[in-house]
Structures are given as structure tokens and as C-alpha cells.
C-alpha positions as CSV (number, residue, x, y, z in Angstrom):
1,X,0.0,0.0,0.0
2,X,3.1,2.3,1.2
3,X,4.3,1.4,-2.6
4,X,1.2,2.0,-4.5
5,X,0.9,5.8,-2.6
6,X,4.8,6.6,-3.5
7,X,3.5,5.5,-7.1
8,X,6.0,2.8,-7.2
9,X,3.5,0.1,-8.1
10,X,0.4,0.9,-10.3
11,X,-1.9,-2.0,-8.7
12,X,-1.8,-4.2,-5.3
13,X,-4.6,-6.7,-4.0
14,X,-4.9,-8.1,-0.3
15,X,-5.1,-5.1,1.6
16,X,-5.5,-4.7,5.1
17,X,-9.0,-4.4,6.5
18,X,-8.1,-1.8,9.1
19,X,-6.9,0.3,6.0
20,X,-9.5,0.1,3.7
21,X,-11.7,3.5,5.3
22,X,-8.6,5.3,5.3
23,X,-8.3,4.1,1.7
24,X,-11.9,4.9,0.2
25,X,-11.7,8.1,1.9
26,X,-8.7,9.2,0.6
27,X,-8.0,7.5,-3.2
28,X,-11.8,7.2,-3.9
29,X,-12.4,4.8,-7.1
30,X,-9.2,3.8,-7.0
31,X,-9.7,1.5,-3.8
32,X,-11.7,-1.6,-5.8
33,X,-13.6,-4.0,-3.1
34,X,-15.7,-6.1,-5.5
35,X,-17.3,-9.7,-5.1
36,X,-15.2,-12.5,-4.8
37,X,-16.3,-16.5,-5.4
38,X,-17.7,-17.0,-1.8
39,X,-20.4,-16.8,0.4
40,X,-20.5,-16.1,3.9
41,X,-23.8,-17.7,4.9
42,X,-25.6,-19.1,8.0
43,X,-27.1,-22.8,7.6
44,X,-30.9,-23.1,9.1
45,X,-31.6,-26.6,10.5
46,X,-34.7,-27.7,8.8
47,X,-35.3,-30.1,11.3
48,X,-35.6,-27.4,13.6
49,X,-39.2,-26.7,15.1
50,X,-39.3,-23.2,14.9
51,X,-37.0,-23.3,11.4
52,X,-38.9,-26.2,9.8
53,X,-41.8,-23.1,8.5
54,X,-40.4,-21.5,5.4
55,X,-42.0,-18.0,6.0
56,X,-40.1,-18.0,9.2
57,X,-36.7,-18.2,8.0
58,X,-37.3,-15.9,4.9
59,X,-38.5,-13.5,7.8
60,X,-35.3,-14.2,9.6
61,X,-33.6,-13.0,6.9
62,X,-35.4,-10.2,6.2
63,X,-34.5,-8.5,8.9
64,X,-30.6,-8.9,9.0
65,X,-29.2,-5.5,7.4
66,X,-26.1,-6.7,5.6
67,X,-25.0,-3.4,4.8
68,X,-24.5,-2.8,8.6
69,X,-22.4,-6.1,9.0
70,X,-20.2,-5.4,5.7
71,X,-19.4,-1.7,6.5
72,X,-19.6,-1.8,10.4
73,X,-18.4,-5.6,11.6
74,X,-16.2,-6.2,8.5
75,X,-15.0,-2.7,7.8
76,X,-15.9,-2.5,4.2
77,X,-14.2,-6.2,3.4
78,X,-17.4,-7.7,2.7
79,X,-20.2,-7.2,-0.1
80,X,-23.5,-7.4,1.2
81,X,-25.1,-10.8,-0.4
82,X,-28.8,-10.6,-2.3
83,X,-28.3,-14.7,-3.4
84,X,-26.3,-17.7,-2.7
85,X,-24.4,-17.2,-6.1
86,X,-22.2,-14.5,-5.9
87,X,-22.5,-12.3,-9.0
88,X,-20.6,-12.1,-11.6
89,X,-19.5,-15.8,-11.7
90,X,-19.4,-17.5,-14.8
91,X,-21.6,-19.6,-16.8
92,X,-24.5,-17.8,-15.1
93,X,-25.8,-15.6,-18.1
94,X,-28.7,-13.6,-16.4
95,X,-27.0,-13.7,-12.8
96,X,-29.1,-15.4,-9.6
97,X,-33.2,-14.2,-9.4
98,X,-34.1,-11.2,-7.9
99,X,-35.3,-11.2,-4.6
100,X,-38.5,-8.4,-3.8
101,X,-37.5,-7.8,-0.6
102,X,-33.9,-6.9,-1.3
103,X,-35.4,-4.4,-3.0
104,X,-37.7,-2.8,0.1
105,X,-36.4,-0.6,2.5
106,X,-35.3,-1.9,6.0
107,X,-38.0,-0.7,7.9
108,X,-40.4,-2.2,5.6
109,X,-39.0,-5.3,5.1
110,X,-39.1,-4.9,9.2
111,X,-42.7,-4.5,9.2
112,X,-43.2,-7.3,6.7
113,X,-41.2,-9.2,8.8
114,X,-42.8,-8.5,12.3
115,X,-46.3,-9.6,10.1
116,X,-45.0,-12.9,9.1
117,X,-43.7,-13.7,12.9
118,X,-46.7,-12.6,14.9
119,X,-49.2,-15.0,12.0
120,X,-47.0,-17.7,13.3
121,X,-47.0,-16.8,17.3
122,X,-43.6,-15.2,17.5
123,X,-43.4,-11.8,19.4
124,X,-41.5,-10.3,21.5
125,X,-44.8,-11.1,23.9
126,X,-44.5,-14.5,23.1
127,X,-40.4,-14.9,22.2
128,X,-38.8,-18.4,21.2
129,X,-35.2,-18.7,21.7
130,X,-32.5,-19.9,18.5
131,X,-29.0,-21.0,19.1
132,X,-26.8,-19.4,16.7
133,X,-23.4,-21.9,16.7
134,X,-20.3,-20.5,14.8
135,X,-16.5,-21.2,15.5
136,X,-14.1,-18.8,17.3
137,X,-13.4,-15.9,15.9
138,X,-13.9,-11.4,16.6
139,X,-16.0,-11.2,13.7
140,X,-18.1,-14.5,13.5
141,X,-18.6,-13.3,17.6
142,X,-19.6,-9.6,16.2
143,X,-21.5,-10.9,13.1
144,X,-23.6,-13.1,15.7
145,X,-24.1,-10.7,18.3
146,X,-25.8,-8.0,15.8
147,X,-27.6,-10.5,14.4
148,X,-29.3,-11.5,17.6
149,X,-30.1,-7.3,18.2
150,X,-31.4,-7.3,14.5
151,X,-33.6,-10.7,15.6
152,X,-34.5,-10.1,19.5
153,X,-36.6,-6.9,18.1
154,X,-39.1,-9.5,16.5
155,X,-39.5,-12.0,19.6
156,X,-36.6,-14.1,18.7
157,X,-33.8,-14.8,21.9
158,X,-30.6,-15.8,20.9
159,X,-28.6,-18.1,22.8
160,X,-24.5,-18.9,21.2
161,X,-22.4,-22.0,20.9
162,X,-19.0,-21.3,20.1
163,X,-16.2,-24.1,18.9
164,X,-12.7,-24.0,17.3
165,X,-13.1,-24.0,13.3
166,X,-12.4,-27.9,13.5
167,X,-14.6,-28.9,16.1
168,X,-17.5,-26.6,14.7
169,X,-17.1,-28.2,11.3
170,X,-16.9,-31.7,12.6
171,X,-20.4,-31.2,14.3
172,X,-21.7,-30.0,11.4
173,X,-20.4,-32.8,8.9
174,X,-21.4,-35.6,11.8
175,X,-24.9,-33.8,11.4
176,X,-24.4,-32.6,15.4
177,X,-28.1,-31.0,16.4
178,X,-28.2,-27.2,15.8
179,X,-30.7,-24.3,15.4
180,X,-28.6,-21.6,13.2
181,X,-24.9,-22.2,12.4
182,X,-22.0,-19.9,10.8
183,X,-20.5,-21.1,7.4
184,X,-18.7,-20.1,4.4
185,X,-17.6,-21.6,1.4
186,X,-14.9,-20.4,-1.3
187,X,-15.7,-21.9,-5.1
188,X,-13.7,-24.5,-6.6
189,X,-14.1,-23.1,-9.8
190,X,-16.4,-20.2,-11.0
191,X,-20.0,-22.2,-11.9
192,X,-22.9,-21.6,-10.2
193,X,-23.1,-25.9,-9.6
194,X,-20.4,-25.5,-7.4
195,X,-22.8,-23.4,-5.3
196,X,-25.9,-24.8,-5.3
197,X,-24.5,-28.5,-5.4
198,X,-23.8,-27.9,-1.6
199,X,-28.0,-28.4,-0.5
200,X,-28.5,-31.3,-3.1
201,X,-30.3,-33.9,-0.6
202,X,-27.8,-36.6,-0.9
203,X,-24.6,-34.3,-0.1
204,X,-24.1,-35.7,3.0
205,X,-20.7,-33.0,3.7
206,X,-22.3,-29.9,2.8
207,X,-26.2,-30.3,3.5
208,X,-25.6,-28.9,6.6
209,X,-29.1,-27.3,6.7
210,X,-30.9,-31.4,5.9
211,X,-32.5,-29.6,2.9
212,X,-34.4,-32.5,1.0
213,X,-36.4,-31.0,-2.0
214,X,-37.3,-33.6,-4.8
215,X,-37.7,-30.8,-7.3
216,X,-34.3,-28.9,-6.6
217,X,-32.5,-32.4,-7.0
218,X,-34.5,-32.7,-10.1
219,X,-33.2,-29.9,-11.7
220,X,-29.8,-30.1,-10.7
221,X,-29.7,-33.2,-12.4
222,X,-31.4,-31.7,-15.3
223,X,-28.6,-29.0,-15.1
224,X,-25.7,-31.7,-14.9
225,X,-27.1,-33.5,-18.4
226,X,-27.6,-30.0,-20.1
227,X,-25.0,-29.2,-22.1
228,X,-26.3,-26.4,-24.2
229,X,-25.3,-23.1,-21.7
230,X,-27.9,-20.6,-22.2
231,X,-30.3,-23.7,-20.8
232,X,-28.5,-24.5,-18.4
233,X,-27.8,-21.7,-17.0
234,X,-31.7,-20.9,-16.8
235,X,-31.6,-24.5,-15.1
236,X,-29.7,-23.1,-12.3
237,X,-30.9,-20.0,-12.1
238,X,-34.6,-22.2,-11.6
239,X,-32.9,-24.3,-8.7
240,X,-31.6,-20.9,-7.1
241,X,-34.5,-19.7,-7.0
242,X,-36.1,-22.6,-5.0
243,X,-33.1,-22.4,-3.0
244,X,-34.1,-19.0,-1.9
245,X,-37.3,-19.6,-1.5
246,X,-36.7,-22.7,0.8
247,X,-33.2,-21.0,2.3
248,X,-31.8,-23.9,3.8
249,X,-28.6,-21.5,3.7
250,X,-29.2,-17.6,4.8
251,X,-26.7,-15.5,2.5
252,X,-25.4,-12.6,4.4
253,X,-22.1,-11.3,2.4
254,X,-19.9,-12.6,-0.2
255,X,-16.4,-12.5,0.6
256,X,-14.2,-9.7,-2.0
257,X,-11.2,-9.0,-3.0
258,X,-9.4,-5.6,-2.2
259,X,-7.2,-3.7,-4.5
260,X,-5.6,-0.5,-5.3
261,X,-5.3,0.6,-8.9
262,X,-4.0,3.7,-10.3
263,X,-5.8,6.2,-12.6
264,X,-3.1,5.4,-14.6
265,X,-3.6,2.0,-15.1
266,X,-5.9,1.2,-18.1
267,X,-7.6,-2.8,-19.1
268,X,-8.4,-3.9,-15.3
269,X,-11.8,-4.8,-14.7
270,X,-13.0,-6.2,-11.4
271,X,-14.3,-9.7,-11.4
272,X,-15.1,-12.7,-9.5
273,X,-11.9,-14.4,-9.7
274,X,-9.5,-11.4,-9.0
275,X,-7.5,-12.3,-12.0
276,X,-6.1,-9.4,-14.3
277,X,-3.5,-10.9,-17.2
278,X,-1.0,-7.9,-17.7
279,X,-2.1,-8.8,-22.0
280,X,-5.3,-6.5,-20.9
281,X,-3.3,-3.9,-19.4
282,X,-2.2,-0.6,-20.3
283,X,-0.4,2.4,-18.9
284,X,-1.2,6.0,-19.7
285,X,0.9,9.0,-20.5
């Protein structure tokens, strides 16, 4: 960063959360955070009683404000997450659906919210408590403890279970009980499959959530025998849409990737991968 401010280096990637206000504030457009291939998500046990009703998890998820945990727990290192798929990823022609209630305001999708919880008893007169579980770390601890302010204002009590990363994953692989637990996942490769192949109900290491939907398996399989793009992309963009319907995973933000580049510097274009061959780039003047 020292480098890129001296103007002895035209672009640099990776930098440091604690720097990237000072950054925006200072160098404007030239500090890029865009989406990277990952989700930070939390996994809703359908098994649950309170999480086996639909409407109830789309209202818990209503209510979180991502922008507040991207900006303010993650110091502008996170992109606040309207679908499972990041955008931008390939193979995905007309990106994830669109979701209406990304497009409301908070308060309304509050009141919408509050609506859906009092038709199924929950208020903060009559509260039900959730265990969110998530492994050790400052921000899955701050990312939790928001959450449960944004949630106890709609009659839902949060109580938290924290492991080490190993321990936490090993509970949730052994399918361990649990209410509402902390995940992420990095793509293998930039297809939305490698996504939404994580619910499919016979994948036994990522189905954390025990989603079992005979019509999304149906058309991921449909997707995997399609070989003609354009369909299958509208294949998977069909299954993502049951997927956030059903949201056996909540999406909060997708992980990004954080770089400096110089007015100077011509050909770079953000994108999902963070991968800029110096064949596209150009220097000015």
C-alpha cells in the first residue's frame, strides 16, 4: 500500500481491512472492493421446530441488514449478499433471481417481517429462543451478536455456541443438532453448480441445513445433463431460485477481494476471480 501511494506500483490486491476507510476516503475509485467467489452464509436446521416453516426463515432473513455487518463488523471487506451465487461468476448468463424484498427498505421489510412472525405466534410477547453456533473468531462473535439485536426486536432470543473452526465443522459434517450455524464456502471453480451442489439432498458433507427438495435435486440433475449453456444456466438460475425460496442456507455477504489501482492503469476490470492478465493492461501517458 506504502508502494502503491509513493506511485512505485500501479496496482496491489490483499489489503489490510483496518486500511480500507482510510483508503476509500482518501483515493476514492481507486480502492476496488468487488465480489469474490464465496459466500458467507448461516445454515438453518430444517429439522428445527421453529426453522422447519419457510416463511419464518425468509422472515429471519429479512431482517438482518447486511449493509450494517459489511461496513460496520467487516470494515468495508465484505459485499452485502442478495443470493447464494455470488455475481458475476461465470456460466450464469442472467446472474441469480431477484429477490423483492432486497429491494424494500429496511423498515419495511421490518414490518413485513414483524407480520410474518406474529401469524406464526412469535413476538417479542411471546419470544422463542435460537441457538446461533459459529467457530471462534472477533467477527463471526460480532456478526452473531448483531444479528441477535437485529432478531430479538421481532421476539426471537438468541442463545450462542462457540467451537474452534475444526470442532465446529466436525459437528456439522457428523450432522451434530443445531438451530442456526455460521459457514462459508470459497468456489472451486467459477460455476454456479459448485454453489448450489452444496443443499442437493444426498450431499451428505455440505447439506448442513438437511435440505431435502425432490424438485431442486430434479433440476440439478437436469442441469448436470444440459449441455447447451444458455439452458443451463436458466436450469440453475430455476434451482436458485427454490433455493431462496426454501433457504436452507441464509446469505449474508460474499467474501471480495481488495485492491488498489491507479488512474493510470488502463484494461483492469474487477471480477469474481481477481484475475487481471498484464495482456489487458495498459499504462497512460
Amino acid at each position: 500500500v506504502r508502494g502503491w501511494e509513493a506511485g512505485e506500483v500501479h496496482s496491489c490486491s490483499d489489503l489490510p481491512a483496518e486500511d480500507i476507510s482510510r483508503l476509500k476516503a482518501e483515493h476514492g475509485d481507486a480502492t476496488r472492493v468487488a465480489a469474490y467467489l464465496g459466500t458467507y452464509y448461516y445454515a438453518l436446521n430444517h429439522d428445527d421446530p421453529v426453522l422447519a416453516d419457510p416463511e419464518v426463515r425468509q422472515a429471519l432473513s429479512m431482517v438482518i441488514d447486511r449493509e450494517f455487518l459489511a461496513e460496520e463488523i467487516f470494515q468495508g471487506t465484505m459485499v452485502p449478499a442478495t443470493s447464494f451465487v455470488p455475481p458475476g461468476i461465470g456460466n450464469y448468463f442472467s446472474g441469480s433471481p431477484d429477490i423483492d424484498y432486497f429491494d424494500m427498505s429496511m423498515l419495511d421489510r421490518e414490518d413485513k417481517a414483524a407480520e410474518i412472525l406474529v401469524s406464526k405466534g412469535i413476538s417479542q410477547d411471546s419470544p422463542v429462543t435460537i441457538e446461533i453456533m459459529y467457530n471462534t473468531s472477533e467477527n463471526h462473535k460480532n456478526a452473531a451478536t448483531a444479528i441477535a439485536d437485529m432478531w430479538a426486536n421481532f421476539g426471537v432470543n438468541v442463545e450462542y455456541n462457540v467451537r474452534d473452526a475444526s470442532a465446529h465443522y466436525a459437528h456439522l459434517r457428523d450432522k451434530g443438532d443445531f438451530d442456526v450455524a455460521r459457514a462459508g464456502w470459497i468456489g472451486d471453480y467459477s460455476d454456479p453448480q459448485n454453489f448450489l451442489f452444496m443443499v442437493e439432498s444426498d450431499n451428505d458433507g455440505f447439506n448442513y441445513a438437511n435440505y431435502n427438495n425432490a424438485e431442486y435435486d430434479g433440476l440439478m440433475d437436469k442441469a448436470a445433463a444440459t449441455t447447451d449453456l444458455d439452458m443451463r444456466a436458466e436450469i440453475l438460475k430455476e434451482a436458485e431460485g427454490l433455493f431462496m425460496r426454501d433457504l436452507p442456507f441464509i446469505p449474508l455477504l460474499y467474501y471480495s477481494s481488495r485492491s488498489l489501482v491507479s488512474p493510470q492503469l488502463s484494461g483492469w476490470e474487477d471480477n469474481i476471480q481477481n484475475v487481471h492478465p498484464t495482456r489487458f493492461l495498459s499504462l497512460d501517458g
